[in-house]
N, C-alpha and C positions, 0 to 999 in steps of 0.2 A: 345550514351550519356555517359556520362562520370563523374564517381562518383567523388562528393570536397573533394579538399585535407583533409578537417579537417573533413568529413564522413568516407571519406576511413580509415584515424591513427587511428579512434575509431573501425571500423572494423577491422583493422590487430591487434589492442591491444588487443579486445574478444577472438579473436581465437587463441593469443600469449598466454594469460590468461589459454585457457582452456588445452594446454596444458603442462601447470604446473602445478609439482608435490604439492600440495600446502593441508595440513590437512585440515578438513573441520572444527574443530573451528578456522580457521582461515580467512575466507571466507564469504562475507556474508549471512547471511540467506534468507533476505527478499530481491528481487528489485523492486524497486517502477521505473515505465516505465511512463511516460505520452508524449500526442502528439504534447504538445507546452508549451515553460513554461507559456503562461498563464494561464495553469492550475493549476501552483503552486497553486494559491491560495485557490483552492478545496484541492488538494492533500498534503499539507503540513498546510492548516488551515491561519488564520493571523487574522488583525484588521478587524473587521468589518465581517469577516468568523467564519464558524463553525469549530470548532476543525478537522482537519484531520488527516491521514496518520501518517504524522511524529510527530503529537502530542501523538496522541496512544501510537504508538511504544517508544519514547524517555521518552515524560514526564511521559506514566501510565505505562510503563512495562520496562524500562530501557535498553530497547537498544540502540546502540551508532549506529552513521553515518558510514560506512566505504567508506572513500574518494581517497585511494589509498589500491589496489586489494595487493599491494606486501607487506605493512605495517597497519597487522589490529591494532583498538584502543584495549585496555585492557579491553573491556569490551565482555562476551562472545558471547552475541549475538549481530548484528549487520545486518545493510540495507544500500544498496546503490540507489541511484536518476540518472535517466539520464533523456533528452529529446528523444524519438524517432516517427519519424511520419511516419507513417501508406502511405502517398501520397506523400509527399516531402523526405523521406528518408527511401522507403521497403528497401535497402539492408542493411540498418543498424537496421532495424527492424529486417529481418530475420535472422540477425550475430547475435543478444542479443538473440534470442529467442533460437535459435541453439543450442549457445553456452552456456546458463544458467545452464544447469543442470550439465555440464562439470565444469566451474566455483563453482561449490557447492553451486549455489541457492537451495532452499527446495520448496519457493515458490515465486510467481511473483504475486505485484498489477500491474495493467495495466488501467490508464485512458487517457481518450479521450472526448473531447465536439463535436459540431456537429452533423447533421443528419445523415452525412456519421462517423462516430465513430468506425476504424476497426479497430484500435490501439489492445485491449481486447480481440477480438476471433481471429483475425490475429495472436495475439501473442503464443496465447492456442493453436492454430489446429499446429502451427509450435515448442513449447515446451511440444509437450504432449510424455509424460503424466504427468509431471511437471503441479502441479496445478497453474492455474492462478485464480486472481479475478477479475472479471471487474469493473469500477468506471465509470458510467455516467454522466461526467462532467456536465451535462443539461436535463433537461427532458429533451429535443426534441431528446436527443442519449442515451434513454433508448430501444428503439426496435431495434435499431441499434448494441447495444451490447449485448444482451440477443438473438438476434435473430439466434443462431445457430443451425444445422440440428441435427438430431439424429446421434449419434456416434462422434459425434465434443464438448465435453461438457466445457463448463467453470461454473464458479459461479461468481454471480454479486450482486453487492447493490444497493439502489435506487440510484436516482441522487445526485451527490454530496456528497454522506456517505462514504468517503475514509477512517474516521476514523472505521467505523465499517468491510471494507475490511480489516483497518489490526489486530481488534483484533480477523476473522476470519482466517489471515495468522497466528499469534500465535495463535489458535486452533489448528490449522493443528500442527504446531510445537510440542505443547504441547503436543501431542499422542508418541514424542521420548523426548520427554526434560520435567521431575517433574517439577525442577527450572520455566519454564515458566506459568504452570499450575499454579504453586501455585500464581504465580504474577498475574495469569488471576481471580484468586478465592478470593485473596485482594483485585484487582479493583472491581470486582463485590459486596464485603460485603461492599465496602464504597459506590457504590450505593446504596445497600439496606439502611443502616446507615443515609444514608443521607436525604432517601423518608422517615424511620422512623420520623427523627430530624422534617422534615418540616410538616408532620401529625401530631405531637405533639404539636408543636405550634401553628398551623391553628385552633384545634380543643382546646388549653386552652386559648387562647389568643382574640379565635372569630375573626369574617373574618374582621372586620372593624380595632379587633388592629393589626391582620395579615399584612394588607393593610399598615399600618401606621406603622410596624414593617421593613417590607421586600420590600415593594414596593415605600414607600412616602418621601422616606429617601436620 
């Protein structure tokens, strides 16, 4: 068999990639892997989704897209998106996985739908010891990507919580970068902030003007 022209050029570009000489803020941090773009919609959030991946990372912690490996944006931290699949495309699976830590990924999300979901630990047993997260595009491939043996480890969220994969990739970060930490300790006091704001008014306003405040409007 015989790998497609346009699997093969992303293959020879990762391992062109990795071995360039290339500073590591320059590089991205994060790469967000999934096994079809219809996962975008978990993995990057939209209408009618819950917040994902790239809402995390862009809107609550300010990192930028890196779209091109030889020209990063100005911003210091940044993530790269590919499609890769686990059954239709292992050689280009195992060229990102390979080659990531070479590239100066820190970490890798990695989602995948389906019962067969190998996207996630395929990519962790072949990037280790490069953390990965796993992202269960569906319940039905949450056993499927948590299911790994002792000495094979990944880390996962539930189905569909891409957004909480990556502000567990900026944890990991933030154990070498303040700057990140302290963006991760802002998001979290505007949660707090925010459950105070709506306990304050549930409890002066009573649940009926609650209702007619927040809900009826």
């Amino acid at each position: 068999m015989t790998t497609a022209d346009s699997v093969q050029s992303l293959i020879d570009q990762l391992h062109e990639q990795a071995e360039m000489d290339v500073p590591d803020e320059a590089t991205p941090d994060v790469g967000i892997v999934m096994g079809s773009d219809s996962d975008l919609a978990t993995m990057a959030g939209g209408k009618g989704k819950r917040p994902g991946a790239y809402a995390a990372l862009a809107d609550e912690l300010g990192f930028e897209e890196q779209t091109d490996y030889t020209d990063a944006p100005e911003a210091r931290f940044t993530f790269e998106t590919f499609v890769v699949s686990a059954h239709r495309t292992p050689e280009l699976m195992y060229a990102y996985a390979e080659t990531a830590e070479d590239r100066g990924l820190d970490v890798i999300i990695a989602g995948a739908g389906g019962k067969s979901a190998d996207l996630p630990n395929m990519t962790a047993s072949i990037a280790y010891p490069l953390p990965v997260i796993g992202v269960p595009v569906q319940e039905k491939s949450v056993d499927s990507v948590i299911g790994m043996p002792q000495g094979a480890p990944i880390t996962a969220v539930d189905a569909g919580k891409s957004f909480n994969a990556a502000l567990t990739a900026a944890q990991i970060l933030s154990r070498q970068h303040e700057e990140i930490r302290e963006r991760l300790v802002d998001y979290h006091d505007g949660l707090q902030e925010g459950v105070g704001d709506v306990s304050r008014d549930l409890h002066e306003l009573g649940t009926p003007g609650f209702k007619a405040e927040y809900w009826d409007r």
